[in-house]
NUKEPA-506710 format. One record per atom (N, C-alpha, C): residue in one letter; x, y, z. Coordinates in steps of 0.001 Angstrom, whole numbers, padded with zeros to 6 digits, always signed. Layout:
<atoms>
AXYZ ...
</atoms>
This chain:
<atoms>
X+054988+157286-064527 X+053918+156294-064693 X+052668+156967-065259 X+051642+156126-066211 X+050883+156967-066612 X+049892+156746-065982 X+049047+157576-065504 X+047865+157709-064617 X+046526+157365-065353 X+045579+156945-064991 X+043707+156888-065363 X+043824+158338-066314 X+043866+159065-064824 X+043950+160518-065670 X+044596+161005-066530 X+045658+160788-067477 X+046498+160519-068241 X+045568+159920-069517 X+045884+159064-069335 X+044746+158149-070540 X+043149+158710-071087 X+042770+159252-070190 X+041429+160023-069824 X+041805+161058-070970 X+042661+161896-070734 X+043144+163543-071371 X+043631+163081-072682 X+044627+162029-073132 X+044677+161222-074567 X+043634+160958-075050 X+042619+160201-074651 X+041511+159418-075443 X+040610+160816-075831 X+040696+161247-074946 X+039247+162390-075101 X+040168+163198-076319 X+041544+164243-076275 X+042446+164537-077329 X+041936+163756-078520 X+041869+162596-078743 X+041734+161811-079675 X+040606+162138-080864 X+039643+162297-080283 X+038104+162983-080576 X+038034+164600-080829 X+038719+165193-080268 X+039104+166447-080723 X+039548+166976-082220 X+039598+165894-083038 X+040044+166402-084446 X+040742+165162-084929 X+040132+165189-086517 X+040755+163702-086868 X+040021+163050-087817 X+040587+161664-087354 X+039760+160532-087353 X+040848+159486-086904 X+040161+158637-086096 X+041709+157486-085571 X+040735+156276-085450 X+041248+154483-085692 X+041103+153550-085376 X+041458+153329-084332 X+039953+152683-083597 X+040140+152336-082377 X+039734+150514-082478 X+041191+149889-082233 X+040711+148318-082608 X+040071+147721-081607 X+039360+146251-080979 X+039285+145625-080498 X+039882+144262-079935 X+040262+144736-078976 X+040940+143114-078478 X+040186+142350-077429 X+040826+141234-077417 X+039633+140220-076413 X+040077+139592-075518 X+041755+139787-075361 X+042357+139497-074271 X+043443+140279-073906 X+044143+140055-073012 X+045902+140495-072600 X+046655+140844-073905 X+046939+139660-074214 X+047751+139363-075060 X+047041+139869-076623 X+046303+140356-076818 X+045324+140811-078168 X+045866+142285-078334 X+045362+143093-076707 X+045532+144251-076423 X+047283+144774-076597 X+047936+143765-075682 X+049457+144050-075955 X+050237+144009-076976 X+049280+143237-078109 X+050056+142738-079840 X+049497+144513-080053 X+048121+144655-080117 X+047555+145821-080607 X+048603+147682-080408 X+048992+147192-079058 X+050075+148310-078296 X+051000+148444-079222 X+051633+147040-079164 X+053189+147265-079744 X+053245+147533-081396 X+051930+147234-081976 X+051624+147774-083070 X+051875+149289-083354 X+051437+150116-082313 X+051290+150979-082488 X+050065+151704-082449 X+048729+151158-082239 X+047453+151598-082052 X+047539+152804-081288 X+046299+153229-080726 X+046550+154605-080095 X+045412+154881-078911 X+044856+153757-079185 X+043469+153467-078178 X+042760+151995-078724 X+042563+151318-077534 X+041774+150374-077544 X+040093+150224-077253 X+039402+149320-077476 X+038157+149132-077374 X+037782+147580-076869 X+036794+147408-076043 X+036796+145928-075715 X+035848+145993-076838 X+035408+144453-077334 X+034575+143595-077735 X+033878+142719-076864 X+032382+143282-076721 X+031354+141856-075885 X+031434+141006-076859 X+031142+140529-077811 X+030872+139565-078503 X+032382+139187-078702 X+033806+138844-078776 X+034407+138815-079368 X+034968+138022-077619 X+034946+139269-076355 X+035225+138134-075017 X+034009+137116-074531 X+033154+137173-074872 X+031830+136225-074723 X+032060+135075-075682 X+032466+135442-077033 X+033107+134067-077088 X+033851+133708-076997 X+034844+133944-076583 X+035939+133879-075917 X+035898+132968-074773 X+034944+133210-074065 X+034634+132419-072734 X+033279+131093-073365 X+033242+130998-074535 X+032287+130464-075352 X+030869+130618-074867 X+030550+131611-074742 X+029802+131989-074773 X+029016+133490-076325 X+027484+133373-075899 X+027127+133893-077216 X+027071+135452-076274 X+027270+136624-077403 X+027007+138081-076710 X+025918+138108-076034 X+025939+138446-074646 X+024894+139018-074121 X+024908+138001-073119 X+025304+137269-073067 X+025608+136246-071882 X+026556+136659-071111 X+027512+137290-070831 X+028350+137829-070080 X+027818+138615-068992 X+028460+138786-067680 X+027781+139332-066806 X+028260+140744-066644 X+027758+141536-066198 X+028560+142726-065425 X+029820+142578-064560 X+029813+141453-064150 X+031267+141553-063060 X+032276+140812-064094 X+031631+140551-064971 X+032699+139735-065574 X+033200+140138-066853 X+032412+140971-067261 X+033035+142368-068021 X+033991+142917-067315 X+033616+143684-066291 X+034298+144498-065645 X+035884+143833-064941 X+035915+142609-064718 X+037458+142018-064495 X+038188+142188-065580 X+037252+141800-066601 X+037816+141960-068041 X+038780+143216-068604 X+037966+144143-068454 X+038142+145871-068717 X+039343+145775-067471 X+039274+145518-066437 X+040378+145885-065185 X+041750+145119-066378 X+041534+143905-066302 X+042522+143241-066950 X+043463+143869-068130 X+042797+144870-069144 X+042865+145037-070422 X+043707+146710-070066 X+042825+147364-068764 X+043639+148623-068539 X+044842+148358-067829 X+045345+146928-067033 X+046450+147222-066388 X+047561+146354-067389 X+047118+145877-068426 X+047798+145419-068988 X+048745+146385-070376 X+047910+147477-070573 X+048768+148683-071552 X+048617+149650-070678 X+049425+150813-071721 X+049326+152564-071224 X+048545+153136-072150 X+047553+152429-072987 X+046839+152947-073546 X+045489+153232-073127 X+044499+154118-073589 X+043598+154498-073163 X+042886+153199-073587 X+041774+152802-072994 X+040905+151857-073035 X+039431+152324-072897 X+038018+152218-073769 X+037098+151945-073612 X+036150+150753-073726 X+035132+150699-073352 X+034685+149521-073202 X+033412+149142-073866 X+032877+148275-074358 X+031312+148266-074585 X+030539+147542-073726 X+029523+148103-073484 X+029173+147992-072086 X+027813+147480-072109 X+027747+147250-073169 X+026083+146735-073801 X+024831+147375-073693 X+024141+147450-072866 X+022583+148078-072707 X+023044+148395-070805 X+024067+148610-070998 X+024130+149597-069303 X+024455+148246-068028 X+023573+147075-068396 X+023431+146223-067656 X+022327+145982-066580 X+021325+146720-067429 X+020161+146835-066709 X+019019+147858-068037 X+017884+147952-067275 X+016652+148850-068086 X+017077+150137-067106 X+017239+149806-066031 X+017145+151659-065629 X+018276+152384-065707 X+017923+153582-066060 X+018706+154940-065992 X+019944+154574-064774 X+019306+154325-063749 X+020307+154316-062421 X+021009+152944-062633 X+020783+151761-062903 X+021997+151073-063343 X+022928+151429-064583 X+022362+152379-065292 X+023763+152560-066379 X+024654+153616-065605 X+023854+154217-064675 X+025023+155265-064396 X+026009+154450-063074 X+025337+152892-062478 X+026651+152759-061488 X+027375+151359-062581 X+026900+151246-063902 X+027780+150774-064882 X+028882+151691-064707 X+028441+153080-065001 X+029897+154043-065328 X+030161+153724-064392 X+030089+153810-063237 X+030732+154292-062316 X+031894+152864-061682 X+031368+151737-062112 X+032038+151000-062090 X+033294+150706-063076 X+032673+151113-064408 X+033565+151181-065330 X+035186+152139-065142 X+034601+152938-064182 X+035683+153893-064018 X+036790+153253-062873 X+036220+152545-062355 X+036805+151581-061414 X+037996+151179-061862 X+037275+150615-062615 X+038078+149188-063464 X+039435+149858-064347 X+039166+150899-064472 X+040100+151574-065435 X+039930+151976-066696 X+038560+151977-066868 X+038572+152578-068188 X+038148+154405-068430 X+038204+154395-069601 X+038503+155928-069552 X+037195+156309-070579 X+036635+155084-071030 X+035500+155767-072176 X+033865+154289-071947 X+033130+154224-072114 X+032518+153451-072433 X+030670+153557-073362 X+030741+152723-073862 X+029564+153104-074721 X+028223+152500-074146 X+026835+153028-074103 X+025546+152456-073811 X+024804+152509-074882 X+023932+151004-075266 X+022962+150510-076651 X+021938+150739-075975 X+020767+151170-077115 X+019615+151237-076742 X+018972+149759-077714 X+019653+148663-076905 X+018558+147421-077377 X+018727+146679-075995 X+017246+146330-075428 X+017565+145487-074778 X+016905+144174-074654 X+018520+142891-074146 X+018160+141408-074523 X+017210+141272-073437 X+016766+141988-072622 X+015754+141074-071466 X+014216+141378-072718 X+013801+142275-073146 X+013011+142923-073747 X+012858+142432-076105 X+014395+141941-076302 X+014518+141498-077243 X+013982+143075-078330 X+014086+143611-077771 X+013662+145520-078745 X+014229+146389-078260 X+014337+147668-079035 X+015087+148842-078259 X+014384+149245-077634 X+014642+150300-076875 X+014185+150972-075864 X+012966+151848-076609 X+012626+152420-076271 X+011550+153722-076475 X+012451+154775-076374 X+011742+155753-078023 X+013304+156953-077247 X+013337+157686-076227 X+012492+157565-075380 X+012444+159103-074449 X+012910+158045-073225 X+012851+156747-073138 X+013149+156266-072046 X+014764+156174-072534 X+015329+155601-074063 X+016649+155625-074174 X+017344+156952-073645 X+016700+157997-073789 X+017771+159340-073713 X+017843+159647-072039 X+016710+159003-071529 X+017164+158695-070010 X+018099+157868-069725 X+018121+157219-069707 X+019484+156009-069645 X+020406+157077-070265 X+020885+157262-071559 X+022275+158120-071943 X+022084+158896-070723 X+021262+159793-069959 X+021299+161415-069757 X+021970+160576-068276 X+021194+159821-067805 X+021986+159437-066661 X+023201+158518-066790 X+023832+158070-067386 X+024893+157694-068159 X+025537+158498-068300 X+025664+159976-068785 X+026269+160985-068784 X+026434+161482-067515 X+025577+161622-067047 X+025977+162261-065320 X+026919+161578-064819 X+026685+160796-064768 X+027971+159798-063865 X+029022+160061-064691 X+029009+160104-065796 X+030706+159959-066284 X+030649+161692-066414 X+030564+162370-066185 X+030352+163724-066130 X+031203+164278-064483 X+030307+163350-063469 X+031087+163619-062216 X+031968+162913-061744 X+033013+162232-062840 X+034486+161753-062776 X+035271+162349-062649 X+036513+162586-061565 X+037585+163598-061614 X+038172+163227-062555 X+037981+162690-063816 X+038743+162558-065611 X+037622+163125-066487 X+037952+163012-067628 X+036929+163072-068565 X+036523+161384-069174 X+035793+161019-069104 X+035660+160055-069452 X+034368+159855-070430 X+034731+159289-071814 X+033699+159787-073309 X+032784+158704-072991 X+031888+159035-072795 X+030400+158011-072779 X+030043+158128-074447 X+030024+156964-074939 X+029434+156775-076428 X+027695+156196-076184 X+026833+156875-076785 X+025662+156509-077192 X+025141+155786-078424 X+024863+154389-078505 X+024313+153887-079478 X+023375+153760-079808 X+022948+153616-081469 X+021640+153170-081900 X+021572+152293-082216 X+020672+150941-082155 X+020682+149901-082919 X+020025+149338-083777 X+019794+149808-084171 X+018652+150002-085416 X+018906+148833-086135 X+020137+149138-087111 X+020263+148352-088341 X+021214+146958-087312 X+021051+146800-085782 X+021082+145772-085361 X+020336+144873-085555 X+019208+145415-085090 X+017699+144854-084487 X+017426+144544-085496 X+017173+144792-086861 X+016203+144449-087787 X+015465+145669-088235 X+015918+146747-087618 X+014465+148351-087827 X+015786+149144-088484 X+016337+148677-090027 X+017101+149759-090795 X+016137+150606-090895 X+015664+152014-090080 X+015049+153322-090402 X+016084+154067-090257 X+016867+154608-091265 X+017229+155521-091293 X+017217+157050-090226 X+015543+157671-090271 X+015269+158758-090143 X+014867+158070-088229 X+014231+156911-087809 X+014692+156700-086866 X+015787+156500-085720 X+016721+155758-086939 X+017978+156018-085742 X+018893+157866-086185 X+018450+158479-086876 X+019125+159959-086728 X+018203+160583-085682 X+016946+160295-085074 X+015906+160578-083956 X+016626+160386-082933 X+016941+158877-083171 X+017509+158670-081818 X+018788+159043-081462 X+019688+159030-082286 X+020755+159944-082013 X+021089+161527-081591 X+019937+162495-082273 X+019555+162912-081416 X+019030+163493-080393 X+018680+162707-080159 X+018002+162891-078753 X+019444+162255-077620 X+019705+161672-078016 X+021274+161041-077233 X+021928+162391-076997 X+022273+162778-078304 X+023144+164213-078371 X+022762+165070-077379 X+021148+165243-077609 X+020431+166329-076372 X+020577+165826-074979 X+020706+164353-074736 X+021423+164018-073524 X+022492+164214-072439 X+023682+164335-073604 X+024778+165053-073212 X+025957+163927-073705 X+025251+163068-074672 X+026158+162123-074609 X+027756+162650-076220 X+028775+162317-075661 X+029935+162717-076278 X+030342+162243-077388 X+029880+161311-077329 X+030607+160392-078925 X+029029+159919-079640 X+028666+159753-080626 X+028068+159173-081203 X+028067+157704-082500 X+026852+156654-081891 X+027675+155259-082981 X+025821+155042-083126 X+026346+154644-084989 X+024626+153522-085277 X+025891+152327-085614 X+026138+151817-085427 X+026620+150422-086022 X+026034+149388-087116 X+026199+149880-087792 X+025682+148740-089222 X+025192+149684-090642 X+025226+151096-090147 X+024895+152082-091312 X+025410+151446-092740 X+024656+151302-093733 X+024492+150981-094668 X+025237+150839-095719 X+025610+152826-095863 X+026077+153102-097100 X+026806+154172-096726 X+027864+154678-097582 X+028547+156242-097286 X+027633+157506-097495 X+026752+157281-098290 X+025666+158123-098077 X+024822+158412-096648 X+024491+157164-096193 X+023632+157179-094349 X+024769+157607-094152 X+026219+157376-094006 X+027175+158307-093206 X+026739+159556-093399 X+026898+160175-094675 X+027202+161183-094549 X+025647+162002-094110 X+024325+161636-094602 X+022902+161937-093881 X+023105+162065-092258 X+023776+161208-091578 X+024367+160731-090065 X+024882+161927-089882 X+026129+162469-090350 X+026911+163438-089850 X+026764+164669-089897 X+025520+164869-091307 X+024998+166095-091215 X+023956+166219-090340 X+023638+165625-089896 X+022607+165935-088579 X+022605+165617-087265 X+023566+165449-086726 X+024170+165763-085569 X+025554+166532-085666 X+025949+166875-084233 X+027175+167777-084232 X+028102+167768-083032 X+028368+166004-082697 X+028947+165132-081891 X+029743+164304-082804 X+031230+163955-082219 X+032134+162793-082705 X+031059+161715-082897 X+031298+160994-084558 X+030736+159799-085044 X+031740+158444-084823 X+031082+157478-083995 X+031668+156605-084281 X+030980+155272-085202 X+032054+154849-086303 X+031347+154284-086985 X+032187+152586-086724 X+031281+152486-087434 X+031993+150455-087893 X+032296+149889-088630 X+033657+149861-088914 X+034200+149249-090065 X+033726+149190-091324 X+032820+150118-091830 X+031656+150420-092904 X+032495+151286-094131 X+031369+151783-094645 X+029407+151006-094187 X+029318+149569-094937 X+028159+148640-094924 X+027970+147457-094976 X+027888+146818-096012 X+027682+148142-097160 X+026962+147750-098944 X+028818+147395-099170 X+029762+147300-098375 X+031542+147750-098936 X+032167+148039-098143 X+033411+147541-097667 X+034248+147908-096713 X+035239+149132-097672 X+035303+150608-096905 X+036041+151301-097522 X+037236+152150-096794 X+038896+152506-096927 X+039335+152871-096154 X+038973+153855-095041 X+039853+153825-093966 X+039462+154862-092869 X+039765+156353-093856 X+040845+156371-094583 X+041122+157796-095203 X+039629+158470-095816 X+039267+157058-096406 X+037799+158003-096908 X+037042+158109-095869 X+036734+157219-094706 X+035570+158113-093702 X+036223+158925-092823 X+037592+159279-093070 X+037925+160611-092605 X+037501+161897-093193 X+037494+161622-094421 X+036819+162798-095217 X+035791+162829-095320 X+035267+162415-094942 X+033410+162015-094522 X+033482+163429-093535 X+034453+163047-092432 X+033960+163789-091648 X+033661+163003-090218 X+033953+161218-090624 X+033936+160189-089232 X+035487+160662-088559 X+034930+160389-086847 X+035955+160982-086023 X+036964+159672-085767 X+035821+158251-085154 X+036368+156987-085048 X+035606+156071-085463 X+036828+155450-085835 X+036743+153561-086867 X+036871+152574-085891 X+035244+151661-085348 X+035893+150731-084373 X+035720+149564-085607 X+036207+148150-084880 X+036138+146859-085529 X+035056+145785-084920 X+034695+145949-083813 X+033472+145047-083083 X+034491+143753-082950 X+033982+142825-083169 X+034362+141213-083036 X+035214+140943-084181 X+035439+141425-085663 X+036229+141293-086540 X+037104+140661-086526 X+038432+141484-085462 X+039872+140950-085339 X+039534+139626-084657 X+038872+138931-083428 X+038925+137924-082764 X+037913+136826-084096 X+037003+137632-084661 X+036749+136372-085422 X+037447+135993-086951 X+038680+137101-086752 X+039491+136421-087300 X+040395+135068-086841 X+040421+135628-085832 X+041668+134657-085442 X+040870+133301-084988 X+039763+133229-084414 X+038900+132197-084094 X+038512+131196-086010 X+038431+131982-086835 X+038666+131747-088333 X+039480+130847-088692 X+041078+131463-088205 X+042512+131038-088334 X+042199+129397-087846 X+041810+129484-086257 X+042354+128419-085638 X+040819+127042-086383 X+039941+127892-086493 X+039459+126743-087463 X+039746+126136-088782 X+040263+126684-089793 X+040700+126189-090910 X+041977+125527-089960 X+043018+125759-089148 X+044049+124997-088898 X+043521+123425-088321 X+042776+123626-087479 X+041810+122342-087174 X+041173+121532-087891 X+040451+122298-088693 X+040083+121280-090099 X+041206+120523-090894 X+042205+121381-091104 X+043117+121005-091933 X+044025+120052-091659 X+044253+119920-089872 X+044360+118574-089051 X+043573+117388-089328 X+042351+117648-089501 X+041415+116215-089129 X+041454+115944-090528 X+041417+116477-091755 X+041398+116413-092946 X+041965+117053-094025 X+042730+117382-094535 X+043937+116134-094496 X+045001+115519-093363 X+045060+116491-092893 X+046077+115302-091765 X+047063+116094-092274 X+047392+117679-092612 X+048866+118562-092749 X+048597+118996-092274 X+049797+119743-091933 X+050563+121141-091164 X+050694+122847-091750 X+049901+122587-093121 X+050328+123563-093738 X+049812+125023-092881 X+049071+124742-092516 X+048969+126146-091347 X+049819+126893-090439 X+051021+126190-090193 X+052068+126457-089206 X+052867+127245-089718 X+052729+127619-091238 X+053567+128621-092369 X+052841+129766-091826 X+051639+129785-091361 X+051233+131530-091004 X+051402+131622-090016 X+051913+130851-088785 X+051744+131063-087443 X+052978+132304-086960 X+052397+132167-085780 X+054077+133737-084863 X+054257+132754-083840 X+055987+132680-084109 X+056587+131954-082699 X+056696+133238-081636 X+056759+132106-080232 X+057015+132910-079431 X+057756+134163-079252 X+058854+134037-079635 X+059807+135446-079807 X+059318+136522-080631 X+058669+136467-081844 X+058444+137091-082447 X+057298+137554-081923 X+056283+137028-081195 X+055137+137956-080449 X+055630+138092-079302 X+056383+138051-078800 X+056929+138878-077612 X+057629+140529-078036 X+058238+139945-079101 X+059048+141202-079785 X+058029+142248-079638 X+057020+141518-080637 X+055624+142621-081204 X+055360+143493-079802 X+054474+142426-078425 X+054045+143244-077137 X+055079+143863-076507 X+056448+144063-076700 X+057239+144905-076106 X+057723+145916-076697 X+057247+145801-077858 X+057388+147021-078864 X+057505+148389-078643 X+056046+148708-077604 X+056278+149719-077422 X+055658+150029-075658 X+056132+150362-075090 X+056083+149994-073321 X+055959+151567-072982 X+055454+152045-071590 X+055504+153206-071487 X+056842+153454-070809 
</atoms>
């Protein structure tokens, strides 16, 4: 059977040399298509289970993340991290009993943003690298290794500074934090400005934004991991709207030509089992 600790020693391996896609799923059944695919690590999506529960990101609670993440680790043998939003709080000491809950639940990695929705702005950096630094402690005194990712959100928020979010990164780095993500970087150029100035695993996003370009090339960049955010679910949330439209107006079926019968997504989630 494979253990927390197990998954822990894979995921972290993972980051050790490379570059690997880490997708997002938003349920059971997302995560288990993703398995039998063949993936190699998963990632939750807030925005992607928030709407899911129709709700908008950032409406989700802490406990209800965290059933979520329980749900998603007992459902594969794959390593699982989580996004964990802004800690679930402003202080330092709630991101670190985030980890500590997170570790609960079964996950083996999770990431902390420096934007927060009570505040509608990021943090200040010297207060963000508190939050990472205690964020790191806790996942630091896990009997696993478990990769705390530090984010910037810069080109979230509206503040594309460049030379700001490489500040804030790091200062993350000087935190102790293990993985590094700006999410929304621009261009393959900010990658590569990004990677020359820190000297922590990059995680990037499906980028950069001027062009979607293969993972092979931001492997040679020098990116460690490729996540997807909400992508895959707002695909499929996509799907089931054009099929709906295409009900009420015209009144065909032609959508049922792309669908997966049952057997055939069962096939897929049993694909590959531990």
């Amino acid at each position: 059977m494979i253990t927390q600790h197990d998954k822990a020693v894979a995921f972290q391996a993972l980051h050790d040399g490379g570059c690997f896609l880490i997708p997002n799923p938003w349920n059971v059944g997302s995560a288990r298509i993703l398995q039998g695919l063949g993936f190699q690590a998963l990632a939750t999506t807030s925005a992607g289970f928030a709407n899911a529960n129709g709700l908008n990101d950032y409406e989700v609670t802490r406990e209800m993340v965290m059933a979520h993440a329980g749900s998603l680790c007992a459902a594969t043998h794959l390593p699982v991290s989580a996004d964990l939003e802004n800690g679930f709080g402003d202080e330092p000491a709630t991101c670190a009993e985030t980890i500590q809950l997170a570790a609960a639940a079964g996950l083996v990695g999770g990431s902390i943003e420096d934007f927060s929705p009570g505040r509608k702005a990021q943090y200040e950096i010297a207060e963000a690298r508190d939050r990472v630094a205690a964020a790191v402690e806790a996942a630091n005194s896990l009997p696993f290794p478990f990769i705390l990712t530090a984010r910037a959100e810069n080109f979230f928020t509206g503040i594309p500074d460049l030379a700001d979010t490489i500040q804030r990164l790091q200062a993350y780095q000087e935190a102790g934090a293990h993985v590094l993500y700006a999410p929304g970087l621009r261009s393959l150029e900010d990658i590569r400005t990004v990677l020359s100035s820190i000297d922590r695993p990059l995680n990037v996003l499906m980028g950069p934004r001027d062009g979607f370009v293969p993972v092979e090339e931001l492997a040679a960049l020098g990116v460690r991991r490729v996540s997807l955010g909400a992508s895959l679910s707002n695909a499929a949330n996509g799907a089931l709207i054009r099929a709906a439209k295409e009900l009420l107006r015209p009144g065909t079926f032609g959508f049922t030509q792309d669908g997966v019968g049952g057997a055939q997504l069962m096939a897929v989630m049993d694909a590959e089992k531990a």
